[in-house]
Each structure stands twice: as C-alpha cells, then as structure tokens.
C-alpha positions, 0 to 999 in steps of 0.5 A: 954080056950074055955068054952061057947058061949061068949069065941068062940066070943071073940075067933073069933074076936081075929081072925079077922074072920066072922062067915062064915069064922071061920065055913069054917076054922073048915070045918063045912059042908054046908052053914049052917056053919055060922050059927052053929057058931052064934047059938055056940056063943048064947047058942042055940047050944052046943059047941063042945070039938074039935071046941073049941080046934081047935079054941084055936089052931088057937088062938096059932098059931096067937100068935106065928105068932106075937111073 
C-alpha cells in the first residue's frame, strides 16, 4: 500500500518508469506532470488516494504480466 512520498518512488522504480513517463501514464495535465510527481515523492505535495491507487494497480498488473 502506497502511503507517502517514498512508497510512490519505490513504486515507480518498480515501474521502470521517469517521473515524466508515470505523470503521462496517470494523465496528470500539462508539462508540469513530472514534476507533481517529483514534489508527491518529496512531501512538498500531497499524494492523492486515486494516484496511489492507480499506481498500486499498475504494480498489479506488472506482477500478473510476470507471473
């Protein structure tokens, strides 16, 4: 479970993605995506319920593309 900044960078990584590339996947707007991302994973912004739920989701399905 997602709870704060460092488990949506973990959650990433697991990812293989940028911060860049994780904001275009949630369809966070603009080019100012990435760095929404980079502040979550700081504490300088909130995470959301629904970014953390969809990461967990990604994490999901990479684990059942493995399995």
């Amino acid at each position: 479970m997602i709870v704060d900044g460092a488990g949506l960078h973990a959650a990433r990584k697991a990812l293989g993605l940028s911060c860049n590339e994780l904001a275009a996947a949630l369809r966070l707007s603009g080019d100012k995506g990435g760095q929404a991302v980079r502040e979550m994973e700081s504490g300088r912004r909130s995470l959301t319920g629904p970014i953390a739920v969809a990461v967990e989701l990604m994490l999901l399905e990479l684990e059942r593309r493995r399995a």
